[in-house]
C-alpha positions in Angstrom: 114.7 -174.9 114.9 112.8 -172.9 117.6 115.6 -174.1 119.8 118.7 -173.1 117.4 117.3 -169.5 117.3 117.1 -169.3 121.2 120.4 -170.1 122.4 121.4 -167.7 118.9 119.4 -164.8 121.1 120.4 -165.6 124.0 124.6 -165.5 122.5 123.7 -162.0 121.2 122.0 -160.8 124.8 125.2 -162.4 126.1 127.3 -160.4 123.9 125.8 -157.7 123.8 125.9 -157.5 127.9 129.4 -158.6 128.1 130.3 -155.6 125.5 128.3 -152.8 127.5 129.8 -154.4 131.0 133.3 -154.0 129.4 132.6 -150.7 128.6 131.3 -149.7 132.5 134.4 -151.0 133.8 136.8 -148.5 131.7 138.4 -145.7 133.7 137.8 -142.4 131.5 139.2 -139.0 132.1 136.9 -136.1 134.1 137.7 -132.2 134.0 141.8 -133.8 134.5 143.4 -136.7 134.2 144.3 -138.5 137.5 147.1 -140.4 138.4 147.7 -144.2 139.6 148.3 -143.7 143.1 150.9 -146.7 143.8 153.4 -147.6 141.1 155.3 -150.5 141.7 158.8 -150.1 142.7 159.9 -152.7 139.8 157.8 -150.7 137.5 160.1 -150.1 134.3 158.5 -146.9 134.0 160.6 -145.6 137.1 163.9 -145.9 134.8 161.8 -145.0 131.3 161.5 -141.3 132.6 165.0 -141.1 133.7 165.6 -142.4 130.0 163.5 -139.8 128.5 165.1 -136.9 130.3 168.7 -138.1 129.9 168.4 -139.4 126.1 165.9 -138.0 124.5 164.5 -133.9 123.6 160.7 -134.4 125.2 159.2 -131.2 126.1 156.1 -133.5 127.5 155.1 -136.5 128.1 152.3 -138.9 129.0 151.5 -142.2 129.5 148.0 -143.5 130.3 147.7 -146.9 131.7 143.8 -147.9 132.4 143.1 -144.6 132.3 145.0 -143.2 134.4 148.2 -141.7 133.7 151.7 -143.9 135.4 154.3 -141.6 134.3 154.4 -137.5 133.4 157.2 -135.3 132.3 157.3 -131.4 130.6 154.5 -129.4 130.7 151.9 -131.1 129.0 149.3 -128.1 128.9 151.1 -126.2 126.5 150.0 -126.0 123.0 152.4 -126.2 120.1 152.6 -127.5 116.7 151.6 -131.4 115.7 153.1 -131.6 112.3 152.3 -134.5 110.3 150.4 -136.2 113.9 147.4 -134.0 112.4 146.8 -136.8 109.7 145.9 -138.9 112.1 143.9 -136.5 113.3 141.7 -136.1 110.1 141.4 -140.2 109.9 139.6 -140.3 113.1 137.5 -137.2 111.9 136.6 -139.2 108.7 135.2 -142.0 110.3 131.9 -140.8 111.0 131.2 -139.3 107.8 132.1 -142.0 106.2 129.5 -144.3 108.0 127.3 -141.8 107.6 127.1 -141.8 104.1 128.8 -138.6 103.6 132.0 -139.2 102.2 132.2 -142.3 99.6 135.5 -143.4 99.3 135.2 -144.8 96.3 134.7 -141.6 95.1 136.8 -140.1 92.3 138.6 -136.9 92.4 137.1 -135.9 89.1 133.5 -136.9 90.3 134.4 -134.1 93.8 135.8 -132.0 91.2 139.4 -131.9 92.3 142.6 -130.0 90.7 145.0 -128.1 91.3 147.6 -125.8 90.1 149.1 -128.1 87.7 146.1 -129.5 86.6 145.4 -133.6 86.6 145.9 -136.0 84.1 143.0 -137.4 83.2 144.3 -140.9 85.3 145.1 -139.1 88.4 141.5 -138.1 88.1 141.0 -141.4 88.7 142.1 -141.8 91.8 139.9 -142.1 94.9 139.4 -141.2 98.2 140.4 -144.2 99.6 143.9 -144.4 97.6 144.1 -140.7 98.8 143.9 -141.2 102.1 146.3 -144.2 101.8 148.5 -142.5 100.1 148.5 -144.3 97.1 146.8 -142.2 94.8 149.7 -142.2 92.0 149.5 -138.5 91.9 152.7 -137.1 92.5 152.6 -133.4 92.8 154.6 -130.8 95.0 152.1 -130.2 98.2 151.9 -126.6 100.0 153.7 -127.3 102.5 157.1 -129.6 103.1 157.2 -132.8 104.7 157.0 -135.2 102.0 158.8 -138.4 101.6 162.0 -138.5 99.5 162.6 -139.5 95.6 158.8 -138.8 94.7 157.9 -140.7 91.4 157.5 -139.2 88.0 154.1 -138.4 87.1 153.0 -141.1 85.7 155.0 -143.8 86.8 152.3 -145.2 89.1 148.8 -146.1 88.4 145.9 -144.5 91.8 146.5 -147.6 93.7 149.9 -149.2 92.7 152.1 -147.7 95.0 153.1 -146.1 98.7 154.3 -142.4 98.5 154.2 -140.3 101.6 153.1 -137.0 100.0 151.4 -134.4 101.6 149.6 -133.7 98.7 147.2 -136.5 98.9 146.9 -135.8 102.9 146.1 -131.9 102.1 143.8 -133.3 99.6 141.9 -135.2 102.1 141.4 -132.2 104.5 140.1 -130.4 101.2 138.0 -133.1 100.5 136.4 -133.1 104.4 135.8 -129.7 104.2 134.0 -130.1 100.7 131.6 -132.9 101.5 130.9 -132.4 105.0 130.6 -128.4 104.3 132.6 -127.9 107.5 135.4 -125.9 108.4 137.7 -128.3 109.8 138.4 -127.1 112.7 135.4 -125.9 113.5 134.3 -130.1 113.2 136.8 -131.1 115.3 136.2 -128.8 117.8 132.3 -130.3 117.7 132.9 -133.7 117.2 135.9 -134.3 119.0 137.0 -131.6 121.5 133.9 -130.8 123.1 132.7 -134.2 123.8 136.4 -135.9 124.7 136.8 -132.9 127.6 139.9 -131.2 125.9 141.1 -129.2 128.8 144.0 -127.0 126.2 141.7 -126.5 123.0 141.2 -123.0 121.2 139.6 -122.2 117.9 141.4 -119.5 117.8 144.8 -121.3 117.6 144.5 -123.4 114.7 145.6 -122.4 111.7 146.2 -123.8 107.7 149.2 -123.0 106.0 148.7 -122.0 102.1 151.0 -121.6 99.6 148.6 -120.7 96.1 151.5 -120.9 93.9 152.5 -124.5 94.2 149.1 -125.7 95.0 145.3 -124.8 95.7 145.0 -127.2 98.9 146.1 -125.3 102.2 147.9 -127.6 104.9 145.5 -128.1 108.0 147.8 -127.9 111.0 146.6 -128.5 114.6 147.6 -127.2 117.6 147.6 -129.0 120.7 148.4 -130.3 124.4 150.2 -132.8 124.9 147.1 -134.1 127.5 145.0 -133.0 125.1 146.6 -135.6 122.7 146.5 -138.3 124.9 142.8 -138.2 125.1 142.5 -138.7 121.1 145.3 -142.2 121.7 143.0 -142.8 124.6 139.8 -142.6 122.5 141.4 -144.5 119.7 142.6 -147.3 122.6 138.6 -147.5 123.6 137.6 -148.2 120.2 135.9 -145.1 119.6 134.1 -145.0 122.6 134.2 -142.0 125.2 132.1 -142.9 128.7 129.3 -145.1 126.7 128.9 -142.7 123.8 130.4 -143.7 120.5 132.5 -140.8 118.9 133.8 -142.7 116.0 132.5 -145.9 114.2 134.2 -149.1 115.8 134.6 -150.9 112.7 136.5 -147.8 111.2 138.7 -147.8 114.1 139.4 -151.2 113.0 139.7 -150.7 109.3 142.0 -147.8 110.0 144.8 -150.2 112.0 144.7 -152.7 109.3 147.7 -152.9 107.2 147.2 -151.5 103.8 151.1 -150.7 103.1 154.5 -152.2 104.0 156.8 -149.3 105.2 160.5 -149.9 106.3 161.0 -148.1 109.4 162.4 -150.5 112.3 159.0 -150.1 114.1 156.7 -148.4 112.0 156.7 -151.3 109.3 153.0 -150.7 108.1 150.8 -147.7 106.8 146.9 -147.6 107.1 144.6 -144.5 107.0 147.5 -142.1 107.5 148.5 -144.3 110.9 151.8 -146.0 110.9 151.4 -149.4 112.4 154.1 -151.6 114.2 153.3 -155.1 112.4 155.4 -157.8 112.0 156.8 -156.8 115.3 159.6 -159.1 117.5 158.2 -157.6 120.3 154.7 -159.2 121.2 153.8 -156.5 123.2 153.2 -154.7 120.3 150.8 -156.7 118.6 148.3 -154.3 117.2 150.2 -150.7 117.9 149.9 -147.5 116.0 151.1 -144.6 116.0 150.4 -140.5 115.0 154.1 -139.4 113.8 155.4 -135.8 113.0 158.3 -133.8 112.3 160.6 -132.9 115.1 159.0 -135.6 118.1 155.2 -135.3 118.2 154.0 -138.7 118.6 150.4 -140.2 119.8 150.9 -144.3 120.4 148.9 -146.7 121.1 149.3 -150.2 122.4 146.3 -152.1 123.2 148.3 -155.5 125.0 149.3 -153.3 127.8 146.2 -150.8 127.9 148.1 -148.0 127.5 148.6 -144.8 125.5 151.8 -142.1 125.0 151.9 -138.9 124.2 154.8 -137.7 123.2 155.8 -133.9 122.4 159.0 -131.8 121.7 158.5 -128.6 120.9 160.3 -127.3 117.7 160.1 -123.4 118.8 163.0 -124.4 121.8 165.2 -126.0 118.8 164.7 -129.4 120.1 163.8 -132.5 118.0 163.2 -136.6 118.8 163.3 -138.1 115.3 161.2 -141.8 114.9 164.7 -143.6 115.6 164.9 -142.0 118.5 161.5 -142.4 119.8 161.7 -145.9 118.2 164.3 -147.1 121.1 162.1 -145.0 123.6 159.0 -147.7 122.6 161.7 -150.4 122.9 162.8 -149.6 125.8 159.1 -149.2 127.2 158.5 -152.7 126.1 161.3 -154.3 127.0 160.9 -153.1 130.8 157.0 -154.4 130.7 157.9 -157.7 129.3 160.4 -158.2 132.3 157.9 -157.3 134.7 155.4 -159.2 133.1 157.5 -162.1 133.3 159.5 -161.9 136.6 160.2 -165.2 138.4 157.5 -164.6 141.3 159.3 -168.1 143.4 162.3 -166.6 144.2 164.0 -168.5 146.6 164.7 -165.4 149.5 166.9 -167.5 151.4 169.6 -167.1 149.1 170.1 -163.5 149.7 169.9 -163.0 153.5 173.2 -162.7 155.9 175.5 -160.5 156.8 177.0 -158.5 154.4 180.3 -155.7 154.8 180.1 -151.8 153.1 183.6 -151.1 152.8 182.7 -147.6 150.6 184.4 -145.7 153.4 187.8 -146.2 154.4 188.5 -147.5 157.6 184.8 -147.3 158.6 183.7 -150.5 157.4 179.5 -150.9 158.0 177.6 -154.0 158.8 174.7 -154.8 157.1 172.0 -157.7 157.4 169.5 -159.4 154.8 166.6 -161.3 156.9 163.1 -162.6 156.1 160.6 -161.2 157.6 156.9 -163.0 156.8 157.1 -163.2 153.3 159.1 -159.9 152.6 162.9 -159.5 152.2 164.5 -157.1 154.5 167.9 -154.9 155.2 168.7 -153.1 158.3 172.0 -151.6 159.2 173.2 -148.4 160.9 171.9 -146.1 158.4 168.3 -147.8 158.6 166.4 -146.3 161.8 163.9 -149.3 160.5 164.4 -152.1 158.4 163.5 -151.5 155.3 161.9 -153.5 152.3 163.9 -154.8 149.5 161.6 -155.7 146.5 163.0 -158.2 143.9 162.6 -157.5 140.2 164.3 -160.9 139.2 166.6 -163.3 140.7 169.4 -160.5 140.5 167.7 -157.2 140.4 165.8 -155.3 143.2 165.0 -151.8 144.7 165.0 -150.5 148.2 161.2 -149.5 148.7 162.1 -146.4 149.5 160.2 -143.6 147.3 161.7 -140.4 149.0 165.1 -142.1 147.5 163.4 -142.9 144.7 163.5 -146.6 144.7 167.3 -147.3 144.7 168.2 -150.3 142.5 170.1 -153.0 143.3 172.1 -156.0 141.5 172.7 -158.5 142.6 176.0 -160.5 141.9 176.2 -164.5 142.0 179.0 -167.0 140.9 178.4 -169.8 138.3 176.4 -171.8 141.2 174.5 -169.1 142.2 175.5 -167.9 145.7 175.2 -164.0 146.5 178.6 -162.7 146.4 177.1 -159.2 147.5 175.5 -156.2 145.5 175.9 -153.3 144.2 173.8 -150.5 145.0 174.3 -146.6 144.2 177.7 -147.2 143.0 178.8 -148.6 146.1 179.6 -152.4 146.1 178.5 -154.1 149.7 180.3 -157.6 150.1 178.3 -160.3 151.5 180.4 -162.3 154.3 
């Protein structure tokens, strides 16, 4: 027996080390973020950016990879609108109160004493804190501010607890209800509880603001305002498990409860709803496994993706008249995954031989250039006329490379091959060179 509860202490020291150890070894953001100083010239993130300029309305962008960030675009210190992201917001903000004691969400709204306008039947009273923040509080009445889902029930139609309606009402609700039991201003808790102690290089008081509409409904909309490097530090916080630097902002377990499905949605990506954090469950794309994601209107978007350590921040400002709806952003993420997935998996025995020789550019007329592939060590090089020095080519796959050349910014190359796989030449910036 004596033995038994040895090794059981010993297991908890073990884990309890290995946890704490873990936690050292994450990078964490100082007074700025900084930057991974060598990407990888096969690094699909070389080709998301040009995606994101080219195909989407970003106004700026992060992504955070081990805590540093691999790929920025816009001006990410300016402050603008986060739309519906802010629910997100207020589920992280609810954690601690909730393991504190302070908020129950078994709670009724009749036992906080919550109406409204048109006042509550006496089963939507029944509803809880839980199904509020869940959205599934069967109350289905018009909210401040617009944003809701389409085809809202009738009254009535749903018991608290039956069914998935995006309406801000219930998410207006919850920000009342914060306010109510932690006897906070809600921004003012943020900024204590989350600004402060995360670093937030962008955030002012002073620019937050509700909006309140007294005629439709007594609960204001809480709407924050935000950097876009601001909001990767919340995705970042949330990647870390609530932890910032060894000090535990929100409960761990609620960051888990929070990412567990509660609702099946039927977006492409965002299949699953949890805590006012849409989820991408039930995913083809194993990358994916356990993702979330802040959404709102017009192209704010906070994502997380614990298999490859990373976080995006996502913005487009609405003032400029610009937009990224979730479709959009939806083949952004695929994109994104589909380019890690490849690098993940590239063929690392590549035979080299197969690619060196002499090879023709016949781009210019008349002026025909030699080129030649050799091996040199273990590294594949060109050099040519135009090449003072050889230069590196780095192979993505058995048919795709780039020329490590950053002040060109990595030019790709393919590789073409007939049906038994010898190099018929490649094509590289729209030019075709011939291999002899």
């Amino acid at each position: 027996m004596k033995k038994t509860s040895l090794y059981f202490t010993l297991l908890l020291v073990f884990l309890f080390l290995e946890k704490i150890i873990a936690q050292d070894s994450y990078i964490y953001p100082g007074n700025e973020w900084d930057y991974i100083s060598k990407k990888s010239p096969c690094s699909p993130i070389n080709l998301l950016k040009r995606y994101a300029i080219d195909s989407l309305n970003t106004t700026g962008l992060l992504i955070i990879k081990g805590g540093k960030i691999v790929l920025e675009y816009g001006d990410t210190e300016e402050i603008s609108y986060l739309a519906s992201a802010r629910k997100s917001i207020l589920s992280m903000m609810y954690g601690k109160y909730v393991d504190n004691g302070v908020i129950n969400l078994n709670s009724t709204l009749e036992e906080l004493g919550i109406n409204d306008v048109n006042p509550l039947t006496e089963e939507e009273k029944l509803a809880t804190v839980d199904q509020i923040i869940n959205a599934r509080s069967g109350v289905y009445l018009p909210a401040a501010n617009a944003g809701s889902g389409p085809d809202m029930p009738e009254r009535g139609q749903y018991r608290p607890g039956e069914h998935f309606y995006y309406n801000n009402w219930d998410f207006n609700v919850a920000g009342t209800i914060f306010e109510h039991k932690t006897g906070k201003n809600i921004y003012k808790a943020f900024e204590e509880d989350f600004a402060i102690p995360l670093g937030f290089q962008d955030f002012k008081l002073e620019n937050q603001r509700k909006y309140s509409n007294d005629k439709v409904s007594k609960h204001p909309a809480y709407h924050f305002y935000l950097s876009t490097r601001d909001m990767a530090r919340l995705g970042y916080l949330m990647l870390r498990k609530g932890n910032w630097n060894g000090k535990q902002i929100i409960p761990e377990n609620w960051i888990d409860k929070t990412t567990t499905e509660v609702s099946k949605t039927s977006y492409s990506l965002f299949k699953g709803y949890s805590y006012m954090w849409w989820l991408h469950i039930d995913s083809d794309y194993k990358l994916l496994k356990g993702a979330y994601t802040a959404a709102g209107a017009y192209g704010q978007y906070i994502t997380v993706i614990p298999e490859l350590d990373m976080v995006i921040a996502h913005k487009t400002k609405a003032v400029y008249q610009r937009s990224t709806q979730i479709p959009e952003y939806e083949r952004f993420i695929i994109k994104l995954i589909e380019g890690e997935n490849k690098a993940i998996n590239a063929d690392k025995n590549i035979d080299l031989n197969v690619f060196t020789g002499s090879y023709t550019d016949n781009s210019v007329e008349g002026q025909p250039m030699n080129l030649e592939i050799v091996i040199d060590g273990k590294n594949l090089k060109i050099k040519g006329p135009i090449f003072p020095q050889p230069v590196n080519i780095v192979l993505c796959s058995e048919t795709t490379g780039v020329l490590d050349v950053a002040q060109m910014g990595y030019p790709n190359l393919m590789f073409k091959k007939d049906k038994n796989g010898k190099i018929l030449g490649f094509n590289v910036m729209n030019m075709f060179i011939k291999k002899n």
